[in-house]
DSSP file (Angstrom, degrees, kcal/mol; ACC not computed):
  #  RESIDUE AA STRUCTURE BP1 BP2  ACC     N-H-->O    O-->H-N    N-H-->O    O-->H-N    TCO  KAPPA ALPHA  PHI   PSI    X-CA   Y-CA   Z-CA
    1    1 A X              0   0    0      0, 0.0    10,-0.8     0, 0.0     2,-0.4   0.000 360.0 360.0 360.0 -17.3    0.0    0.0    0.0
    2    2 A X        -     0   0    0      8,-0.1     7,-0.0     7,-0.1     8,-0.0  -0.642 360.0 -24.0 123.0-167.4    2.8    2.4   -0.1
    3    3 A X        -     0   0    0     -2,-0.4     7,-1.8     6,-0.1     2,-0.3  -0.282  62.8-131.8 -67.9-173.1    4.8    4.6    2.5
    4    4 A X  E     -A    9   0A   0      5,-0.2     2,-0.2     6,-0.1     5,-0.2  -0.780  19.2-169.0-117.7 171.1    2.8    5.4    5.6
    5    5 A X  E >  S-A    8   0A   0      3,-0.8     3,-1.6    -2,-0.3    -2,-0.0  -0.626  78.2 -17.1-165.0 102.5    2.6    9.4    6.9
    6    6 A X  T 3  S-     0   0    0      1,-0.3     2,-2.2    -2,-0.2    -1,-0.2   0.915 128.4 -52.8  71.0  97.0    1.0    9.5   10.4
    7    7 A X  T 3  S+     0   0    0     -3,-0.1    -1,-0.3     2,-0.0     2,-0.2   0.008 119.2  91.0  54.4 -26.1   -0.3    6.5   10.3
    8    8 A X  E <  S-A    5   0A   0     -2,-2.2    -3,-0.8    -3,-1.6     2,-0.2  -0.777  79.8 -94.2-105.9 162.1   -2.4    6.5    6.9
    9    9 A X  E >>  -A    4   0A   0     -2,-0.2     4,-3.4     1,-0.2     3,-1.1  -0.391  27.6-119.6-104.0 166.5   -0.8    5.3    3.3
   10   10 A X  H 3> S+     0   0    0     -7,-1.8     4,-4.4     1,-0.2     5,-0.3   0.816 110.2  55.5 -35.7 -47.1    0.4    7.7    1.3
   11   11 A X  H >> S+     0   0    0    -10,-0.8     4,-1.6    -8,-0.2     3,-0.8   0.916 115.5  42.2 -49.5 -64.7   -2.3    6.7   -1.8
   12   12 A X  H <> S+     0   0    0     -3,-1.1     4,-3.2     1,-0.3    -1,-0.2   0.908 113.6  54.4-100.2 -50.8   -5.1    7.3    0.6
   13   13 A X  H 3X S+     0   0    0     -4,-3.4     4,-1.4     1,-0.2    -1,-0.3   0.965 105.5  52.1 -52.0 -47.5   -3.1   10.4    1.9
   14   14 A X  H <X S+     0   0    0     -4,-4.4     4,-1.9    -3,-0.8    -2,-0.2   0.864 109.5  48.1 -59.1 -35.0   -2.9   12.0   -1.5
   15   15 A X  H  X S+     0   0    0     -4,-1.6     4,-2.2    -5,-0.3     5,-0.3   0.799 100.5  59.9 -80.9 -13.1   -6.5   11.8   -2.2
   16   16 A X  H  X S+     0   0    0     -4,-3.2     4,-2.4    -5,-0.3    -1,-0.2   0.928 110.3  46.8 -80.4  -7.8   -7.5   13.1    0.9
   17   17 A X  H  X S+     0   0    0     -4,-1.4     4,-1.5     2,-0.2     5,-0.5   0.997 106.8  56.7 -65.2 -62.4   -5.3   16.4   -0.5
   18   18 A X  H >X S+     0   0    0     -4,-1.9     4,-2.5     2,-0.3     3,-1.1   0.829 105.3  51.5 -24.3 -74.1   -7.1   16.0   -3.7
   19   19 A X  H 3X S+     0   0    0     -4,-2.2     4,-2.0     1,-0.3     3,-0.4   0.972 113.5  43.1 -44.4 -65.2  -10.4   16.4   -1.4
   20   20 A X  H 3< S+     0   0    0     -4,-2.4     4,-0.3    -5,-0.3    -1,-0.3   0.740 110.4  52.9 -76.4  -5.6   -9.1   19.7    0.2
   21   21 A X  H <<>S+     0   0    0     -4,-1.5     5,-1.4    -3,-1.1     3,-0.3   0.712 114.9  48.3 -54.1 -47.1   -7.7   21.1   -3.4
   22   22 A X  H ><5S+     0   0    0     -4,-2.5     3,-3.6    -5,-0.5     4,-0.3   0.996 111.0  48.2 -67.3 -57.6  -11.6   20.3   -4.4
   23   23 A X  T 3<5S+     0   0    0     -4,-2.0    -1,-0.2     1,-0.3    -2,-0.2   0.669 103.5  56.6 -39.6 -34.9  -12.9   22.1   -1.3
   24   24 A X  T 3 5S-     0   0    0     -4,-0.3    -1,-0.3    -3,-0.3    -2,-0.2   0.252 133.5 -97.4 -96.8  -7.5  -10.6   25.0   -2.2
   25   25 A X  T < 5S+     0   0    0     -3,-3.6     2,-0.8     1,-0.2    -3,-0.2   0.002  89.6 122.4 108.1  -5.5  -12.8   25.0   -5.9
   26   26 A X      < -     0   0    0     -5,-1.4    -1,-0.2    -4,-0.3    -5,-0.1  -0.513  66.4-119.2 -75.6 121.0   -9.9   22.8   -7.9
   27   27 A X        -     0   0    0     -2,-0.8    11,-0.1    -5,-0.1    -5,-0.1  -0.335  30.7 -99.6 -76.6 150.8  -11.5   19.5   -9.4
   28   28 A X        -     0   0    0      1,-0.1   -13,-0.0     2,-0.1    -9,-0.0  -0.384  27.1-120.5 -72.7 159.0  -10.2   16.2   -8.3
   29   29 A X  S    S-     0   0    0      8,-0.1     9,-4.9     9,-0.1     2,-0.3   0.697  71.2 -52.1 -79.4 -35.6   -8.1   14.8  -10.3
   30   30 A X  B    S-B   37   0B   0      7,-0.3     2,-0.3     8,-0.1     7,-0.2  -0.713  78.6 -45.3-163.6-150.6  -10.1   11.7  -10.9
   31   31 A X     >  -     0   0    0      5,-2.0     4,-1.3    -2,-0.3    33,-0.2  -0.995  30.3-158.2 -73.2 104.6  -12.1    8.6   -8.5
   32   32 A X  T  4 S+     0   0    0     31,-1.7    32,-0.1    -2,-0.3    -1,-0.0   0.434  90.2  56.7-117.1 -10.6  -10.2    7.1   -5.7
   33   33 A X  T  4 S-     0   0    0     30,-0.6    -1,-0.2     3,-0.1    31,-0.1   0.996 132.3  -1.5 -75.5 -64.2  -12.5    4.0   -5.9
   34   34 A X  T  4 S-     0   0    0     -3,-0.1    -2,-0.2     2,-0.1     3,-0.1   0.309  92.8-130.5-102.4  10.1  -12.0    3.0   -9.3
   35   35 A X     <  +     0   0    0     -4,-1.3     2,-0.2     1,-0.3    -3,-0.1   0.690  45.2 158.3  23.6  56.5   -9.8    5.4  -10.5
   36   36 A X        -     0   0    0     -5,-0.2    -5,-2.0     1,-0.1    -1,-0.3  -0.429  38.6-120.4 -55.0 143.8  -11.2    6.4  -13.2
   37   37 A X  B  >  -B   30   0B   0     -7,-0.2     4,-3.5    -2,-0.2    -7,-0.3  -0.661  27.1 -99.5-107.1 176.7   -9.9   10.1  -14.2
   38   38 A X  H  > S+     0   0    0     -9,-4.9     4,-4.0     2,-0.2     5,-0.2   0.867 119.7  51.2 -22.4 -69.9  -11.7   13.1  -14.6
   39   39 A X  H  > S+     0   0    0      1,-0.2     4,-1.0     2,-0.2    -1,-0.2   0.880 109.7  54.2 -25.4 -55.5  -11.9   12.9  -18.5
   40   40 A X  H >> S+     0   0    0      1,-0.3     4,-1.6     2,-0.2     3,-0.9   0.932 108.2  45.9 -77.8 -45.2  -13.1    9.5  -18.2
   41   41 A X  H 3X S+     0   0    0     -4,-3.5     4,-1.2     1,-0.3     5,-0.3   0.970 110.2  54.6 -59.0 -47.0  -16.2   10.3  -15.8
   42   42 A X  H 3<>S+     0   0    0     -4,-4.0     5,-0.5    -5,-0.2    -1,-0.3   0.730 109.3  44.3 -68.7 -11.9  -17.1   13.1  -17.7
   43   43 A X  H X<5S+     0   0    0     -4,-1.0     3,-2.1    -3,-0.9    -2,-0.2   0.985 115.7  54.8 -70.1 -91.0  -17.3   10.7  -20.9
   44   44 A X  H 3<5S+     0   0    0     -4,-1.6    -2,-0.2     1,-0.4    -3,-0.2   0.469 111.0  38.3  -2.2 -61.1  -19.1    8.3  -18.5
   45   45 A X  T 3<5S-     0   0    0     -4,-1.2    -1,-0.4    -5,-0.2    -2,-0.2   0.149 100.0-123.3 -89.5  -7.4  -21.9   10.7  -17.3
   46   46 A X  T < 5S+     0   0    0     -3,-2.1     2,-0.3    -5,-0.3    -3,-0.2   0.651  81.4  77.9  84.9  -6.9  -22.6   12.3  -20.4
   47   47 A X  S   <S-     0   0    0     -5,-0.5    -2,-0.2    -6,-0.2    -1,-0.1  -0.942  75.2-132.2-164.1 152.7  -21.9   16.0  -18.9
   48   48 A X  S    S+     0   0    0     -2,-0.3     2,-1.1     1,-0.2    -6,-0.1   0.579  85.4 101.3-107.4  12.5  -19.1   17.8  -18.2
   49   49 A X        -     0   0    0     -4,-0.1     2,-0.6    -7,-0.1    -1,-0.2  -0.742  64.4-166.1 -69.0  80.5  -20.8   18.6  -14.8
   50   50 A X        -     0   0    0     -2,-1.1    -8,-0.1    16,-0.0    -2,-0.1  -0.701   2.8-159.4 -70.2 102.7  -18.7   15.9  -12.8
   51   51 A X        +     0   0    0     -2,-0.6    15,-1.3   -10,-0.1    16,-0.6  -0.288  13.1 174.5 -99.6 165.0  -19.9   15.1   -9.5
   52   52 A X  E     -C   65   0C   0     13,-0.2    13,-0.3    14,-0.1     2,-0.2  -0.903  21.0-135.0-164.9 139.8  -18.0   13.4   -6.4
   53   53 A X  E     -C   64   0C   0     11,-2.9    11,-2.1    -2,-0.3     2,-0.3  -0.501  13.3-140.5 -91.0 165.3  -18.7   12.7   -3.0
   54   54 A X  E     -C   63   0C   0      9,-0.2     9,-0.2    -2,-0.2    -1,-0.0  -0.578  23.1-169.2-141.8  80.0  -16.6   13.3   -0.3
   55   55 A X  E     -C   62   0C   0      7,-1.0     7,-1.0    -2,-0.3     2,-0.5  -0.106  20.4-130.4 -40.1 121.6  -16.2   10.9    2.4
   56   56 A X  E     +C   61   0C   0      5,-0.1     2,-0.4     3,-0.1     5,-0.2  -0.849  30.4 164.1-109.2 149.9  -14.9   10.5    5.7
   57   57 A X  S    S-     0   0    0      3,-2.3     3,-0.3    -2,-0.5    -2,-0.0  -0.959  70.9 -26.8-153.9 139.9  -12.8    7.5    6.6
   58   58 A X  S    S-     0   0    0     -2,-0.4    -1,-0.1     1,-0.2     3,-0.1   0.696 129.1 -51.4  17.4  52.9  -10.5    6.8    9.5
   59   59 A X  S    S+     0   0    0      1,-0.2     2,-0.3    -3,-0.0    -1,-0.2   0.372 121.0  71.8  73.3  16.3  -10.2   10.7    9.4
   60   60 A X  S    S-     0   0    0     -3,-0.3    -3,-2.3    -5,-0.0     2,-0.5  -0.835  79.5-101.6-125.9 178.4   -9.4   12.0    6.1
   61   61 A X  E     -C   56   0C   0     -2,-0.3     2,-0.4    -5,-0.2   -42,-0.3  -0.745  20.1-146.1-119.4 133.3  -11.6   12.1    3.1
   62   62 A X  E     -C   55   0C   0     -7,-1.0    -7,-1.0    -2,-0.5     2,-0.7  -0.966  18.7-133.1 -86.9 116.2  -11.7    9.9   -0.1
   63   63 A X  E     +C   54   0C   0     -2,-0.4   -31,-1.7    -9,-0.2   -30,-0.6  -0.765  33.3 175.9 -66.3  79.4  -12.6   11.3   -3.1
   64   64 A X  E     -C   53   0C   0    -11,-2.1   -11,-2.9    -2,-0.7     2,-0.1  -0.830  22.5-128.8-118.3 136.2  -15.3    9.0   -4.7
   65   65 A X  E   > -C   52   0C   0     -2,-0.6     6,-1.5   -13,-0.3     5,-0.8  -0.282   5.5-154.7 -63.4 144.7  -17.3    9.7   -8.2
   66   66 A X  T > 5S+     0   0    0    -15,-1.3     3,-0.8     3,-0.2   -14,-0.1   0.817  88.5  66.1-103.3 -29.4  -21.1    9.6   -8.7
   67   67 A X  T 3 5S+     0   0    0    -16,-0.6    -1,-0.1     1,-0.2   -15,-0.1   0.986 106.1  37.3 -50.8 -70.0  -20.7    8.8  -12.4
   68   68 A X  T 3 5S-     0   0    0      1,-0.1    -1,-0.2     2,-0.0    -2,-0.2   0.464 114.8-114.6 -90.9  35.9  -19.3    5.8  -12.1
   69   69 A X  T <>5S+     0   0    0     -3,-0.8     4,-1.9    -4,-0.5     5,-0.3   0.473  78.9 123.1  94.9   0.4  -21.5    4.9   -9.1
   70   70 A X  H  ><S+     0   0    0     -5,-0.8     4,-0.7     1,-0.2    -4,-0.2   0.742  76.8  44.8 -78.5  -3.0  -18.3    4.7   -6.5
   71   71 A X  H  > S+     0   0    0     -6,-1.5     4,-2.1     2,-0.2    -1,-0.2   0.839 111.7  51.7 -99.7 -31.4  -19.8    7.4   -4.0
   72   72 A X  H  >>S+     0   0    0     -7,-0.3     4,-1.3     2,-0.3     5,-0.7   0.936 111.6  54.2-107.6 -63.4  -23.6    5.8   -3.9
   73   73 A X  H  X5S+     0   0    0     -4,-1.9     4,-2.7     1,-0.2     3,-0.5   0.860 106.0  46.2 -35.1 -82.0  -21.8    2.7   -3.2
   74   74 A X  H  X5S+     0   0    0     -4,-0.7     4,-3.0     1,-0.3    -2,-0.3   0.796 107.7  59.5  -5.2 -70.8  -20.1    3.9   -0.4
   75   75 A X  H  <5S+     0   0    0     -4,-2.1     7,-0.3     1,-0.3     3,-0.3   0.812 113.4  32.3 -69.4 -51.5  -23.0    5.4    1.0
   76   76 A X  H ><5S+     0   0    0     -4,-1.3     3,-1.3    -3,-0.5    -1,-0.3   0.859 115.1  60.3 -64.9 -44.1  -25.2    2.4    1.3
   77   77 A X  H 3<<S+     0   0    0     -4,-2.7     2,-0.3    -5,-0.7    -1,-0.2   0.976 111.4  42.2 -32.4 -59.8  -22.0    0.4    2.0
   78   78 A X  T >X  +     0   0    0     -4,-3.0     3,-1.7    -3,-0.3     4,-1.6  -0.126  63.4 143.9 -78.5  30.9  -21.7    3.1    5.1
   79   79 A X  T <4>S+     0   0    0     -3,-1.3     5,-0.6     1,-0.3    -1,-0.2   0.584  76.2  68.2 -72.8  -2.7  -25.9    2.9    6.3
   80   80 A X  T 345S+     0   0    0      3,-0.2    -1,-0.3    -3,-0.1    -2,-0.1   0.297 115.3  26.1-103.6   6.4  -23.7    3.3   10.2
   81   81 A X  T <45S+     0   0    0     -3,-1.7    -2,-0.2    -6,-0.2    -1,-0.1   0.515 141.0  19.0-106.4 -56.0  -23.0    6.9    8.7
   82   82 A X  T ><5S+     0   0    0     -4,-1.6     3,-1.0    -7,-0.3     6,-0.3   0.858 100.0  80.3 -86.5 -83.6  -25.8    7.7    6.3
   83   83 A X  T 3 5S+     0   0    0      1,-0.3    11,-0.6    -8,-0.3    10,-0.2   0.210  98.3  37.9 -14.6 -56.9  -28.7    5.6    7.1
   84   84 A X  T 3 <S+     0   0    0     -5,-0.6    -1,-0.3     9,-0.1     5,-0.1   0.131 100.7  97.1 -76.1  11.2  -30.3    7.4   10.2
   85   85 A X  S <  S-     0   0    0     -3,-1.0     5,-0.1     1,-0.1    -3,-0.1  -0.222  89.5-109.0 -97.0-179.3  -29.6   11.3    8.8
   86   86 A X  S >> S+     0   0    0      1,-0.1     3,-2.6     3,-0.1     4,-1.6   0.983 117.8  55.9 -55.8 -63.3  -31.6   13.5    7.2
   87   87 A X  T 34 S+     0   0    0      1,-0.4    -1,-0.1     2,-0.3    -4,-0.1   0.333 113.2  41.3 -51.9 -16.4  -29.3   12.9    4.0
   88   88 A X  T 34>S+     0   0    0     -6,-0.3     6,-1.3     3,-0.1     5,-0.8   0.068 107.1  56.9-129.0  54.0  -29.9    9.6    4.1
   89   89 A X  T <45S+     0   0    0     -3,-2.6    -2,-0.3     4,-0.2    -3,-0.1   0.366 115.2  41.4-123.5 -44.8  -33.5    9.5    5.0
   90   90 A X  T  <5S+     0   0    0     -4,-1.6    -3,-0.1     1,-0.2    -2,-0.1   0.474 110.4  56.0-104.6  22.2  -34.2   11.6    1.9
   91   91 A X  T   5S-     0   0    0     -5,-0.3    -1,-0.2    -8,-0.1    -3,-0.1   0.683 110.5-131.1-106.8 -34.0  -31.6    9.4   -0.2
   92   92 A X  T   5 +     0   0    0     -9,-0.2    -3,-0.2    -4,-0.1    -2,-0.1   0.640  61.6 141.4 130.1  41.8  -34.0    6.6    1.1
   93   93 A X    > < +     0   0    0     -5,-0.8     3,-1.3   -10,-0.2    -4,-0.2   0.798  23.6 108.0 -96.1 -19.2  -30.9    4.6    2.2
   94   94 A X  T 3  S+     0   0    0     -6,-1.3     3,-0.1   -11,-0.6   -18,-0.0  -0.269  93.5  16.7 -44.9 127.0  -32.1    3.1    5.4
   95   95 A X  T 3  S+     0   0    0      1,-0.2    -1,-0.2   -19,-0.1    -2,-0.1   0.529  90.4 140.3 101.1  -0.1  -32.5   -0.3    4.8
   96   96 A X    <         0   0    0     -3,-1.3    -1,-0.2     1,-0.1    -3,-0.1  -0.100 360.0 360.0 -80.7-171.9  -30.2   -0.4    1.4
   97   97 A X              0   0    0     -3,-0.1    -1,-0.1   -18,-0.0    -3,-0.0  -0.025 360.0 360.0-174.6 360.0  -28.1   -3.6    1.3
């Protein structure tokens, strides 16, 4: 998995920079799920409006894409995050599997 820095590895460490570059209005570079890049999600989705969700886990953020379905995964994946919120009461994810 790569070097470590404070405990998390470095891939995982770079996207969560990638998340605060996005945060700061620069788009991520790509998907940290299937790492897919930018280009290719916007080819994917049809629109060159690219969306991405922005996670957290074990205390930095993952960068995940909604074209190709890695962030909506995630979220149902995570119903011990989502599932009881508003956001995922009106995402209708309690109960997903």
């Amino acid at each position: 998995m790569g070097t470590h820095h404070t405990g998390y590895c470095w891939h995982c460490y770079e996207w969560h920079g990638e998340a605060l570059r996005a945060f700061a209005g620069t788009p991520p570079k790509g998907c940290q799920g299937c790492n897919r890049t930018f280009d290719e999600l916007e080819s994917l989705g049809g629109s060159a409006d690219v969306r991405f969700g922005f996670h957290p886990k074990d205390g930095i953020y993952q960068v995940l894409g909604k074209a190709c379905g890695c962030s909506d995964a995630y979220e149902r994946k995570r119903l011990d995050l989502y599932g009881s919120t508003p956001y995922g009461q009106a995402r209708k994810l309690a109960g997903a599997k």
